[in-house]
Each structure stands twice: as C-alpha cells, then as structure tokens.
PQR file with spaces between the fields and no chain letter, atoms N, CA, C, O and H, PARSE charges and radii, in Angstrom:
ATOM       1  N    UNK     1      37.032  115.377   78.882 -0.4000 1.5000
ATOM       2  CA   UNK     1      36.603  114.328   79.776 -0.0000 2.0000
ATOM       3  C    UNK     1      37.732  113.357   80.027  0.5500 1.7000
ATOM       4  O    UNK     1      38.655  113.208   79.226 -0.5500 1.4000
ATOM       5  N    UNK     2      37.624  112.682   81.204 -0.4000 1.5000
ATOM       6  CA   UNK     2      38.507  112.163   81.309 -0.0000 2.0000
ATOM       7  C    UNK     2      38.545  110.562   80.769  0.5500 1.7000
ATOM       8  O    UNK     2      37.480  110.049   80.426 -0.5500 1.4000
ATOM       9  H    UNK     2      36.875  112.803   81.856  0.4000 1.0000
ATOM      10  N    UNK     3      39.775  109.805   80.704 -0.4000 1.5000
ATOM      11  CA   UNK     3      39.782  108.394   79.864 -0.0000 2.0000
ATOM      12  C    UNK     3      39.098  107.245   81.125  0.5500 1.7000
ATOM      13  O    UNK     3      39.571  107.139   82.256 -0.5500 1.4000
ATOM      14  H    UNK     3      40.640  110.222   80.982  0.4000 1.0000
ATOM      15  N    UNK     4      38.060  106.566   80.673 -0.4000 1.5000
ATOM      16  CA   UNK     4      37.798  105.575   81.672 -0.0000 2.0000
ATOM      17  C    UNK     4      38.642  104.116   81.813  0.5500 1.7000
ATOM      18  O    UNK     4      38.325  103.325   80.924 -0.5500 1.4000
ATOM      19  H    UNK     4      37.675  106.652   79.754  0.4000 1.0000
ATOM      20  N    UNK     5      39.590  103.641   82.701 -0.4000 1.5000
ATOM      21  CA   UNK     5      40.346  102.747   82.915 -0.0000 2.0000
ATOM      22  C    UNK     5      39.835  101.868   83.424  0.5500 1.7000
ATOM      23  O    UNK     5      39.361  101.987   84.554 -0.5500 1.4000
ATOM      24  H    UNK     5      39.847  104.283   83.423  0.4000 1.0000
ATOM      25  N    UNK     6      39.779  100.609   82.662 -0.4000 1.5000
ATOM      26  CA   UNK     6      39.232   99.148   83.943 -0.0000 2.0000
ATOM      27  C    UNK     6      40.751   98.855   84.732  0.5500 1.7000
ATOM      28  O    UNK     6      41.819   98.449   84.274 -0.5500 1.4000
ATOM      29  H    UNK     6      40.163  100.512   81.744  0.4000 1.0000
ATOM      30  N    UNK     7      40.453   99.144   85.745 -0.4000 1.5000
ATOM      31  CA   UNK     7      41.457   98.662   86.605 -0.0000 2.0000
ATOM      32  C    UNK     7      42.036   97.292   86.206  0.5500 1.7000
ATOM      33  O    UNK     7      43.210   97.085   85.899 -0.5500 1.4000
ATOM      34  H    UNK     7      39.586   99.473   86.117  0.4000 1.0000
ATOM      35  N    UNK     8      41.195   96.528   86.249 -0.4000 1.5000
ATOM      36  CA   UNK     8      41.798   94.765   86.132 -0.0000 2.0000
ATOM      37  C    UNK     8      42.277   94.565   85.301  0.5500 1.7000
ATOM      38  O    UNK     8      43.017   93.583   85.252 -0.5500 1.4000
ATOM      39  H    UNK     8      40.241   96.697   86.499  0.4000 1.0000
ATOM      40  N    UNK     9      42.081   95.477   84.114 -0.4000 1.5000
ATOM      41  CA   UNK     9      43.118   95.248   82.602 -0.0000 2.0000
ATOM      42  C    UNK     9      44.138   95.994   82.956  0.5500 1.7000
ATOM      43  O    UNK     9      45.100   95.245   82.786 -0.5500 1.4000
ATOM      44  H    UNK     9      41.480   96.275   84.154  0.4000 1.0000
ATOM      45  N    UNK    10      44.635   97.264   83.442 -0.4000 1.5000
ATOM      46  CA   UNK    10      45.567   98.014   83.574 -0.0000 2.0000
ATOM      47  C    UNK    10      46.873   97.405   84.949  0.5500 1.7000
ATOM      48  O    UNK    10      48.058   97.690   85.124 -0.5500 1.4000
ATOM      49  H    UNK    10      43.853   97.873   83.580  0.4000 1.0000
ATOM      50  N    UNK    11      45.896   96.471   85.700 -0.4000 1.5000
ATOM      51  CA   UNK    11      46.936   95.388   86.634 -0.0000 2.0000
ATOM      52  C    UNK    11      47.582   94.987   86.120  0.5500 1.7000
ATOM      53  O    UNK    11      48.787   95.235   86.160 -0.5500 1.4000
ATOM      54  H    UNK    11      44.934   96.239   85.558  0.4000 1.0000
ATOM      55  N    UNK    12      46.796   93.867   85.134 -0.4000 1.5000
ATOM      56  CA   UNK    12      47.192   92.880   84.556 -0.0000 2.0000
ATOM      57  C    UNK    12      48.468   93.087   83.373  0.5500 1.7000
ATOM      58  O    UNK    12      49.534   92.472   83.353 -0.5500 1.4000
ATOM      59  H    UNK    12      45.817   93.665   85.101  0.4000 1.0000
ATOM      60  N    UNK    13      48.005   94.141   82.417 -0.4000 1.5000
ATOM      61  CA   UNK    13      48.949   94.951   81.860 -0.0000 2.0000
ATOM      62  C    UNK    13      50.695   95.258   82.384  0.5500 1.7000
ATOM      63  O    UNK    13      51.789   95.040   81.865 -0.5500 1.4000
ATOM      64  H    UNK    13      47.139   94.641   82.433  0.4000 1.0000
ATOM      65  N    UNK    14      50.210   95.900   83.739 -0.4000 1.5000
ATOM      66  CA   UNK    14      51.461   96.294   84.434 -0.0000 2.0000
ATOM      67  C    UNK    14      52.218   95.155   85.100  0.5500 1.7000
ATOM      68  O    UNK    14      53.433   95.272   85.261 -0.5500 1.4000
ATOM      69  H    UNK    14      49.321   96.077   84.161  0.4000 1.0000
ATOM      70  N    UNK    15      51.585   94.075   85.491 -0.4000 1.5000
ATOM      71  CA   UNK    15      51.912   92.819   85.460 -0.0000 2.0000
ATOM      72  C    UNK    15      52.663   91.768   84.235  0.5500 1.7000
ATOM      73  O    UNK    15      53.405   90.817   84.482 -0.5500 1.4000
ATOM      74  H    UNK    15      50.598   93.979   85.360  0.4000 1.0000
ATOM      75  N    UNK    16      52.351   92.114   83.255 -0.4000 1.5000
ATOM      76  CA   UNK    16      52.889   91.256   82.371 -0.0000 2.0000
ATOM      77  C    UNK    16      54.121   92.039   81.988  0.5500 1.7000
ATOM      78  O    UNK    16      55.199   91.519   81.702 -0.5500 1.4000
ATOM      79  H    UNK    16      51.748   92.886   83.054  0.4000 1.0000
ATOM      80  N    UNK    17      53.869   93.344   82.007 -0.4000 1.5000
ATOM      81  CA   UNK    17      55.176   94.537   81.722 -0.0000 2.0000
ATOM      82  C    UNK    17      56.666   93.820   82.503  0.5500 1.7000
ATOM      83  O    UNK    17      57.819   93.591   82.134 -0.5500 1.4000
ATOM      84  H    UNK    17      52.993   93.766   82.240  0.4000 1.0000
ATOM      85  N    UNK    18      55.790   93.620   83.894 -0.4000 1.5000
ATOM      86  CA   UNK    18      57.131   93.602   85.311 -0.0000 2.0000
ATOM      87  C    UNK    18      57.819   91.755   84.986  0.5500 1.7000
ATOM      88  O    UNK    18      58.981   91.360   85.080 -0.5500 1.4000
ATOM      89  H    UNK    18      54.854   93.805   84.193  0.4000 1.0000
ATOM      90  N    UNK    19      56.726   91.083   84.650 -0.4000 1.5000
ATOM      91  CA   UNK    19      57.422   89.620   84.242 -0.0000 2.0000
ATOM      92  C    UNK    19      58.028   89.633   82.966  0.5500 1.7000
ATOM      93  O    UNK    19      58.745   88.675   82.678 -0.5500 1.4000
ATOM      94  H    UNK    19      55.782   91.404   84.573  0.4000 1.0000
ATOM      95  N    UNK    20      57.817   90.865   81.863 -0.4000 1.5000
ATOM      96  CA   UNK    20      58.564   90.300   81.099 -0.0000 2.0000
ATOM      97  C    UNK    20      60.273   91.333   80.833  0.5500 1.7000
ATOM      98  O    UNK    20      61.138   91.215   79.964 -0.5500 1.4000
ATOM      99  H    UNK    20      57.235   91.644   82.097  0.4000 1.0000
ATOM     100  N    UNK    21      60.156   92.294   82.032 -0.4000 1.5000
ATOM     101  CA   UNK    21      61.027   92.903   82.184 -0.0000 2.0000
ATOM     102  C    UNK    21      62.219   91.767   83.279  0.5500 1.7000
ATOM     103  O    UNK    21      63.431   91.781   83.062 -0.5500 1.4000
ATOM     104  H    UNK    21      59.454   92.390   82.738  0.4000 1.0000
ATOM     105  N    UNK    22      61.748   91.095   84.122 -0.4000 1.5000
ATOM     106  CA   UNK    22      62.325   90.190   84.825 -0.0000 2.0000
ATOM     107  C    UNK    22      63.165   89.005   84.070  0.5500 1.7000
ATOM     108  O    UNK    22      64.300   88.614   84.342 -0.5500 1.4000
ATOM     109  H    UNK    22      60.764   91.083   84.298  0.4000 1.0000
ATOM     110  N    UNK    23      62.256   88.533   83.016 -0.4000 1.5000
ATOM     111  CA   UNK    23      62.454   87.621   81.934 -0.0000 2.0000
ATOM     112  C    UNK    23      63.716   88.084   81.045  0.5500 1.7000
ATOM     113  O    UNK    23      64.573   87.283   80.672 -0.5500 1.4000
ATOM     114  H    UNK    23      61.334   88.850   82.796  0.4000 1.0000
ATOM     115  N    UNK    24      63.740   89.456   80.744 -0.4000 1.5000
ATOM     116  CA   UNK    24      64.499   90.382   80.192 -0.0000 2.0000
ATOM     117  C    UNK    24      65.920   90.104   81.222  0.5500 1.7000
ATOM     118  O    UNK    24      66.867   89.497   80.720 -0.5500 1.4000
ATOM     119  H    UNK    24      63.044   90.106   81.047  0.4000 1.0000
ATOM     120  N    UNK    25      65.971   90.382   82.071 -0.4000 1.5000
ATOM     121  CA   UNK    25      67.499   90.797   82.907 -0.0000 2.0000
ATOM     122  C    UNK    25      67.719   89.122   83.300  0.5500 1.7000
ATOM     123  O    UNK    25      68.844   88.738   83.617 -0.5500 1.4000
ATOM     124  H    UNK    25      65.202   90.875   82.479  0.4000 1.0000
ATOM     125  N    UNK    26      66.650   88.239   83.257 -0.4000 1.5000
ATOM     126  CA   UNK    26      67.265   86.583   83.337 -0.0000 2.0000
ATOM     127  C    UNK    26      67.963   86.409   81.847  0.5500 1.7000
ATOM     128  O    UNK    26      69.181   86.235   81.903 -0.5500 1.4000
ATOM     129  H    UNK    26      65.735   88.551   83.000  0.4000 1.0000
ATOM     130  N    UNK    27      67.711   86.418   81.271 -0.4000 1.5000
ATOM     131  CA   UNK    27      67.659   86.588   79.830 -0.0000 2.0000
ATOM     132  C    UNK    27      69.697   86.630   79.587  0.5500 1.7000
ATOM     133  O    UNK    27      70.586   85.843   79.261 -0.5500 1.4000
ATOM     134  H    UNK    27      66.722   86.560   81.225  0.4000 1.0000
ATOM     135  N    UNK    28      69.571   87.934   79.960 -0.4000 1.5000
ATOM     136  CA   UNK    28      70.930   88.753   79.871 -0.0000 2.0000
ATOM     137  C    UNK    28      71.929   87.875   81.029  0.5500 1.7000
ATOM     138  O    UNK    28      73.003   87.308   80.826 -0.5500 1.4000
ATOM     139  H    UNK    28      68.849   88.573   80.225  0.4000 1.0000
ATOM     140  N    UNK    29      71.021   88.019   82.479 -0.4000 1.5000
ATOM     141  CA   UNK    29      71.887   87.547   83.015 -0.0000 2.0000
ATOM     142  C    UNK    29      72.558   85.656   82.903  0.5500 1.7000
ATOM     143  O    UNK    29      73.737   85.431   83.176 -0.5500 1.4000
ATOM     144  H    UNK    29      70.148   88.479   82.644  0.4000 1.0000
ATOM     145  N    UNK    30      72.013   85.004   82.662 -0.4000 1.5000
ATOM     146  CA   UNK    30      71.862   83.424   82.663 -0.0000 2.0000
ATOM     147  C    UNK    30      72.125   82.810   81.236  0.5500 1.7000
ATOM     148  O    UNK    30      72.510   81.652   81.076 -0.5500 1.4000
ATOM     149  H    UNK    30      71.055   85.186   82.440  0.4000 1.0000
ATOM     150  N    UNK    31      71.879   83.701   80.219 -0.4000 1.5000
ATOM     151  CA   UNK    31      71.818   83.335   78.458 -0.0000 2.0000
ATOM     152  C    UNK    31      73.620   83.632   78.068  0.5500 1.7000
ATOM     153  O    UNK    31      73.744   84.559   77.266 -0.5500 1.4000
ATOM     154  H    UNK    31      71.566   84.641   80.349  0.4000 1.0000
ATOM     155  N    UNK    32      74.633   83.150   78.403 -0.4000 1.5000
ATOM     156  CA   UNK    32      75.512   83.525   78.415 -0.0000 2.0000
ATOM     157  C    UNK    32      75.867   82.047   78.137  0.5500 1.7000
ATOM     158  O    UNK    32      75.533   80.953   78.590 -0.5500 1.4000
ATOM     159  H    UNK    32      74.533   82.398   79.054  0.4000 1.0000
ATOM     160  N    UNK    33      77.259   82.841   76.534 -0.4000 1.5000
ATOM     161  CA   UNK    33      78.084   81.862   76.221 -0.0000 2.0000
ATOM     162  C    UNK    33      78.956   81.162   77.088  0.5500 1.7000
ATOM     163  O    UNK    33      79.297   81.849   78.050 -0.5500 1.4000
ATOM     164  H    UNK    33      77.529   83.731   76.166  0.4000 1.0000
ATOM     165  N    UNK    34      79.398   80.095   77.063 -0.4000 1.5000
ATOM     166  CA   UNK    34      80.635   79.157   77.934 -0.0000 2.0000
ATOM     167  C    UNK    34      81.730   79.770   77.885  0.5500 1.7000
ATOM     168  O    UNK    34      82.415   79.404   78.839 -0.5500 1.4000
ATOM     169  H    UNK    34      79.121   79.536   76.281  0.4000 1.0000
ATOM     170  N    UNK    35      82.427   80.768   77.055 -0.4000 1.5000
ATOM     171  CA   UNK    35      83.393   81.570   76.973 -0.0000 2.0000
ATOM     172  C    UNK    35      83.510   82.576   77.913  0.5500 1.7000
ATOM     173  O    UNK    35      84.509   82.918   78.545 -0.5500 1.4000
ATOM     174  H    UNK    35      81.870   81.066   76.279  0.4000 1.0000
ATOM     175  N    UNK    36      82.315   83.042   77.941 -0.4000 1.5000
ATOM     176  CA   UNK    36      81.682   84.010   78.717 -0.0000 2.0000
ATOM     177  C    UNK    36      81.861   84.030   80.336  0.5500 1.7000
ATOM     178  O    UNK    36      82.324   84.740   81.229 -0.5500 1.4000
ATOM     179  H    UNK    36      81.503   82.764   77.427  0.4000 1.0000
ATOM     180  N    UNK    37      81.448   83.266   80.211 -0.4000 1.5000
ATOM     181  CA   UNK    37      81.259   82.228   81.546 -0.0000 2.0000
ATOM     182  C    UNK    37      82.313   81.895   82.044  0.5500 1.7000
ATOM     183  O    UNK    37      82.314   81.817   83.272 -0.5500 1.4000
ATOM     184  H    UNK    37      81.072   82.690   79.485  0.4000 1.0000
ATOM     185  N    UNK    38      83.586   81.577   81.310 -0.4000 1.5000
ATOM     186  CA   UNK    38      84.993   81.244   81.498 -0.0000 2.0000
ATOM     187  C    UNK    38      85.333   82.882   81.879  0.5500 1.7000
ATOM     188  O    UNK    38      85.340   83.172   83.076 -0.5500 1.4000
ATOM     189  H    UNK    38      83.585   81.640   80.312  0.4000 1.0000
ATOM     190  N    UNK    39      85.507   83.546   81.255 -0.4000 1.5000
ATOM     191  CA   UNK    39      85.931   84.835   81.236 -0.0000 2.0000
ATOM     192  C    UNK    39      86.032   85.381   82.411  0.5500 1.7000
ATOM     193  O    UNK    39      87.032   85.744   83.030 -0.5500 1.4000
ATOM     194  H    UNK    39      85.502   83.310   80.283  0.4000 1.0000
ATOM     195  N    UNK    40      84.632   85.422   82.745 -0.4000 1.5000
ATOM     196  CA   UNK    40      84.141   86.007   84.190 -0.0000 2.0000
ATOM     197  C    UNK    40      84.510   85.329   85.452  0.5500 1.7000
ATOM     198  O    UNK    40      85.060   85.854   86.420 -0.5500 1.4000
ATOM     199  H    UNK    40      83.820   85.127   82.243  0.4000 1.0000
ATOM     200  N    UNK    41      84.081   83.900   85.302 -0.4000 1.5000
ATOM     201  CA   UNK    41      85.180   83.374   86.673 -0.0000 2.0000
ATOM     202  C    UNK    41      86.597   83.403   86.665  0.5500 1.7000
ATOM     203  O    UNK    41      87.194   83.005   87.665 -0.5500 1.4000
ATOM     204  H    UNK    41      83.634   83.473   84.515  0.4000 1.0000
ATOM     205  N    UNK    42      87.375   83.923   85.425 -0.4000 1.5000
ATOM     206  CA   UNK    42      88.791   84.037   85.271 -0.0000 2.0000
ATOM     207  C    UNK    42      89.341   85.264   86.051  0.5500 1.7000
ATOM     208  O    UNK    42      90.311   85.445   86.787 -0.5500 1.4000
ATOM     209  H    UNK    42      86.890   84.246   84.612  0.4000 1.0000
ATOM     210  N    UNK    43      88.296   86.051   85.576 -0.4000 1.5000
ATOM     211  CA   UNK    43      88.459   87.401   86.062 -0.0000 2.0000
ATOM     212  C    UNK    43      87.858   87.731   87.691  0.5500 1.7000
ATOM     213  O    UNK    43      88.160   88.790   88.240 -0.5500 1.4000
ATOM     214  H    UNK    43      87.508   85.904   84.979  0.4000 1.0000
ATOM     215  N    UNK    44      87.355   87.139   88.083 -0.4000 1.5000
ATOM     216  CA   UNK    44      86.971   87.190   89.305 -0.0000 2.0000
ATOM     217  C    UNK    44      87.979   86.365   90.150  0.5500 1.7000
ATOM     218  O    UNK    44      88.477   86.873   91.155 -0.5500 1.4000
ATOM     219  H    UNK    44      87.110   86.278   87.637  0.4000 1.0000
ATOM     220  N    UNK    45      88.252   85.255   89.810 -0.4000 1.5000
ATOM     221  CA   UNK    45      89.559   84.540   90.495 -0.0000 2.0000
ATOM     222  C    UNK    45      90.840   85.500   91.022  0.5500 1.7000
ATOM     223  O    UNK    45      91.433   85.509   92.101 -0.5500 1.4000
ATOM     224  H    UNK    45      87.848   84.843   88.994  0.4000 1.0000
ATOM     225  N    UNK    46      91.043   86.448   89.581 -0.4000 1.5000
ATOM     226  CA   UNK    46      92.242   87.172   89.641 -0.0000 2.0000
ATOM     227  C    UNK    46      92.048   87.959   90.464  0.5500 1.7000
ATOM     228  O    UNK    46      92.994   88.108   91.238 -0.5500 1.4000
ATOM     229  H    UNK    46      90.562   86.441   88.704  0.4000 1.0000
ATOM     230  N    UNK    47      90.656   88.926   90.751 -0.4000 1.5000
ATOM     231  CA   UNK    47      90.506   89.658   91.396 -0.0000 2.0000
ATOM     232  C    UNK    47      90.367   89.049   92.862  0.5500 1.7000
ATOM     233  O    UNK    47      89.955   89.978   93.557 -0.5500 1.4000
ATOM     234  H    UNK    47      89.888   88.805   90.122  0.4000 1.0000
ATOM     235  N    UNK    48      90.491   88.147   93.484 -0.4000 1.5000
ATOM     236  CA   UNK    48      90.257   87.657   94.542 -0.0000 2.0000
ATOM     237  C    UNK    48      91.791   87.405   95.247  0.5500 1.7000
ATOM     238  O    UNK    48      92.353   87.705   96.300 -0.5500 1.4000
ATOM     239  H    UNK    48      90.826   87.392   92.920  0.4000 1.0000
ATOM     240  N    UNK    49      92.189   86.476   93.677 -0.4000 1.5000
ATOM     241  CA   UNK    49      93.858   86.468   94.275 -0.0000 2.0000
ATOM     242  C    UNK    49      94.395   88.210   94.947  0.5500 1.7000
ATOM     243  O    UNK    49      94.712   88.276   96.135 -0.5500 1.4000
ATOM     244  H    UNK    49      91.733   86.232   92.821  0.4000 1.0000
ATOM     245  N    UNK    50      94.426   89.073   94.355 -0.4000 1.5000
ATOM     246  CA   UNK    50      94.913   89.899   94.657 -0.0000 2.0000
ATOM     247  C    UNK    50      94.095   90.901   95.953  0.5500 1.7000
ATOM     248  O    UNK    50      94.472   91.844   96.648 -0.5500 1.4000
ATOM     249  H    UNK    50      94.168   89.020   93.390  0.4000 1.0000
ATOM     250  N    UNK    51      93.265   90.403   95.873 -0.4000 1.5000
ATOM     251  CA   UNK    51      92.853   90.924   97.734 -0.0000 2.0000
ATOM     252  C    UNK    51      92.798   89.991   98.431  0.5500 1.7000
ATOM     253  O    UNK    51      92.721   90.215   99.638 -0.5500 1.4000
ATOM     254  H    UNK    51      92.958   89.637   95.309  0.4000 1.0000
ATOM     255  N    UNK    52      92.809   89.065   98.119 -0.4000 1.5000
ATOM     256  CA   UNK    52      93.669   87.913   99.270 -0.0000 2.0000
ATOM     257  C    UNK    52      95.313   88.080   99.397  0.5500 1.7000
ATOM     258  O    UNK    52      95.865   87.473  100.314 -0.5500 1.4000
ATOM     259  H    UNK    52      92.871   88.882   97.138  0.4000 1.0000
ATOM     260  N    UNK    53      96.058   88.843   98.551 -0.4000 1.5000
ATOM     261  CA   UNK    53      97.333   88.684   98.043 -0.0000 2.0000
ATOM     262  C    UNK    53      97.512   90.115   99.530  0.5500 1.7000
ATOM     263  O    UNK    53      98.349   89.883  100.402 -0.5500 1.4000
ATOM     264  H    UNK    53      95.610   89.336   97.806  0.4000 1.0000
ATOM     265  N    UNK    54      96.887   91.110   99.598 -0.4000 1.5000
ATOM     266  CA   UNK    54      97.097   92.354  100.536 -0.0000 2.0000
ATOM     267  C    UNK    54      96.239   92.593  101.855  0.5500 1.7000
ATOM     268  O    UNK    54      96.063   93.613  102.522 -0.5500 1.4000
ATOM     269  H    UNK    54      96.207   91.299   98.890  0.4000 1.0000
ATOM     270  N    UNK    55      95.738   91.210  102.005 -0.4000 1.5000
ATOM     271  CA   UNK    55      95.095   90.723  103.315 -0.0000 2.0000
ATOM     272  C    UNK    55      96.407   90.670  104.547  0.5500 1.7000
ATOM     273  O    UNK    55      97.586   90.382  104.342 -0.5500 1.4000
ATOM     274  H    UNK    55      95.881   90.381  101.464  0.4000 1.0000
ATOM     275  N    UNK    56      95.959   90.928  105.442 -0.4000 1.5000
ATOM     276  CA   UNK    56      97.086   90.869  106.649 -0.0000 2.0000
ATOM     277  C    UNK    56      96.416   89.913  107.639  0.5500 1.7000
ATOM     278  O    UNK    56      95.290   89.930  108.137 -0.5500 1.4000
ATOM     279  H    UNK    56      95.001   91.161  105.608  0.4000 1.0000
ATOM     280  N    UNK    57      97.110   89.348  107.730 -0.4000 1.5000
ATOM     281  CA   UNK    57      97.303   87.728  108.900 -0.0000 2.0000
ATOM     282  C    UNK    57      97.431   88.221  110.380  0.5500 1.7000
ATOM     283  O    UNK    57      98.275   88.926  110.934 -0.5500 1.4000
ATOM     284  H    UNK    57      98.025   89.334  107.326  0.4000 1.0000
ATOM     285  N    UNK    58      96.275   87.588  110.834 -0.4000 1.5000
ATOM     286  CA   UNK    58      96.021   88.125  112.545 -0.0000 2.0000
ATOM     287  C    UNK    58      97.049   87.310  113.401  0.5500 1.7000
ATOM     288  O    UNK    58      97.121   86.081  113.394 -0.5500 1.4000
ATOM     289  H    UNK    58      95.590   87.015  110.384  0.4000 1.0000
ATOM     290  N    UNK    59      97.850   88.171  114.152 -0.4000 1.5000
ATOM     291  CA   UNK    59      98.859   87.436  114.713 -0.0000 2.0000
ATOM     292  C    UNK    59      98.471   86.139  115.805  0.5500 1.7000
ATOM     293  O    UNK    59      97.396   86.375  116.358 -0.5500 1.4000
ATOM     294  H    UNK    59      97.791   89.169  114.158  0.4000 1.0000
ATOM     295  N    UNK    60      98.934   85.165  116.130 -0.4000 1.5000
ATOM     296  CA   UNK    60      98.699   83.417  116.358 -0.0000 2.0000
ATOM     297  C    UNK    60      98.634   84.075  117.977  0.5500 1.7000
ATOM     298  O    UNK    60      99.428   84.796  118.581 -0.5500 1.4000
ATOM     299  H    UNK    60      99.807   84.974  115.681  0.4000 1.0000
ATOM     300  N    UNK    61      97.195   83.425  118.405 -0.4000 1.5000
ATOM     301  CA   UNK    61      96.946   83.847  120.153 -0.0000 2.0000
ATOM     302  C    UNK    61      96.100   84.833  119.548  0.5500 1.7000
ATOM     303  O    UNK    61      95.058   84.187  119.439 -0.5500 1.4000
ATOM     304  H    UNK    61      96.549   82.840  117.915  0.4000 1.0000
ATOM     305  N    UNK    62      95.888   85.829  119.140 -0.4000 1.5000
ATOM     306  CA   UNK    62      94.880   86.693  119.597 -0.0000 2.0000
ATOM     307  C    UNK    62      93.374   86.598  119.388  0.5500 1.7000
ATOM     308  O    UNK    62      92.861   86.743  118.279 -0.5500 1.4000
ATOM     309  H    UNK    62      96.734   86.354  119.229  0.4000 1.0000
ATOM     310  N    UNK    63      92.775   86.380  120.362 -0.4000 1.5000
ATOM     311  CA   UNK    63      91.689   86.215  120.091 -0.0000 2.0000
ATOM     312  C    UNK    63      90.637   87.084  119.959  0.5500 1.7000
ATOM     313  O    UNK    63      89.460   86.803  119.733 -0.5500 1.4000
ATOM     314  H    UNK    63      93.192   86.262  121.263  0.4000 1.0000
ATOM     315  N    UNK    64      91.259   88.404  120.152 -0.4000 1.5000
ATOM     316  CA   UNK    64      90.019   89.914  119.988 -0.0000 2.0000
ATOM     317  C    UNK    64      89.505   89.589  118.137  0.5500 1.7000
ATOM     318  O    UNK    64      90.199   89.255  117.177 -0.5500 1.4000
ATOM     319  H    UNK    64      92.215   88.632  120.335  0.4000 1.0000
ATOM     320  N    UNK    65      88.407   89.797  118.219 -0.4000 1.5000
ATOM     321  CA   UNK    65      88.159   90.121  116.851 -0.0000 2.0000
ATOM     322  C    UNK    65      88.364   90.723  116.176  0.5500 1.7000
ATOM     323  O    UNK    65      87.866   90.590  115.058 -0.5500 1.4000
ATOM     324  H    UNK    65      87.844   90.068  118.999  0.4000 1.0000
C-alpha cells in the first residue's frame, strides 16, 4: 500500500529545507573573516589591473561604437 502524505506538512518541510539551505550559502558567503575579505578584494584588484592593463584605447573622434 501506498504511504499517505499530508501535503501541508511535506510543503512546509520542503520549505524549511530551501530556507535553511539559503541560510547555509549566506552563511559561507557573508560569515567571512576581515583577512578574508582583504584577500579577495586584493585579488580582484590585481585581476582588474591586468585587464585594464591589455584593454585598447578607442582612437580620439571616433564615434562608432
């Protein structure tokens, strides 16, 4: 026979699953040391310098996009 499911508990269930999986990746993402935090905008800076560094400059007058 088959298992009888109350729907409204098995919502609710899958509901608390999805908020506390959300809670989970805030968690990880936002719970981060000041070092951390340093690290990553250090490293993102660098990486910016250097594709800004091999960017090519649109010659002065042209106005095509």
């Amino acid at each position: 026979m088959a298992e009888i499911v109350n729907l409204r508990l098995a919502r609710k269930r899958a509901e608390r699953a999805a908020r506390e999986k959300r809670a989970s990746e805030n968690r990880a993402r936002h719970g981060r040391t000041k070092t951390e935090k340093q690290t990553e905008a250090r490293t993102e800076r660098t990486a910016r310098a250097a594709l800004d560094g091999h960017r090519r400059d649109k010659p002065q007058g042209d106005d095509r996009p």
